[in-house]
C-alpha positions, 0 to 999 in steps of 0.5 A: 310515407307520411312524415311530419315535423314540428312548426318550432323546428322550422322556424329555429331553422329558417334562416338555413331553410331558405337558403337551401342549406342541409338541416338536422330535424327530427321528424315523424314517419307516421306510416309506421310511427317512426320518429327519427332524426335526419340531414336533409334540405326542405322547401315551402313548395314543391317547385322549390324541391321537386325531387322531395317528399311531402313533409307535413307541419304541425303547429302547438295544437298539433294541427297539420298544415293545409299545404304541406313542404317538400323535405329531401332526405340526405342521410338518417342520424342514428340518434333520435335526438340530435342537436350539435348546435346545442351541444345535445345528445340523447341517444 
């Protein structure tokens, strides 16, 4: 499993993020070329989060980190695109 995200993402969340709060994200499984939309908590090093999953960001260009972050999957989110703090829904 290869998943992936978006810098832009990480940075609206950054504040929950480093407080180690669960985050709704939308996310990539690139094994099978999967987006889906997840709760999950995320950390910068695998120390932070040794039972995660690597989760690779990708910048504008879509260029992937050298080093990627750890993300632990709480529970998948039906819609692809999720966003209660917006008000948004696709579905």
């Amino acid at each position: 499993m290869k998943l992936e995200t978006f810098i832009w993402y990480i940075d609206e969340l950054k504040a929950d993020i480093e407080a180690g709060k669960p985050v709704t994200i939308q996310i990539v499984d690139r094994d099978i070329f999967e987006a889906k939309t997840v709760k999950a908590i995320i950390a910068k090093s695998p120390e932070e989060l040794p039972d995660g999953v690597d989760l690779w960001i990708k910048d504008d260009r879509e260029e992937l980190s050298p080093v990627p972050w750890r993300i632990k999957i709480l529970e998948e989110i039906n819609d692809l695109f999720t966003r209660p703090d917006r008000g948004l829904h696709i579905g």
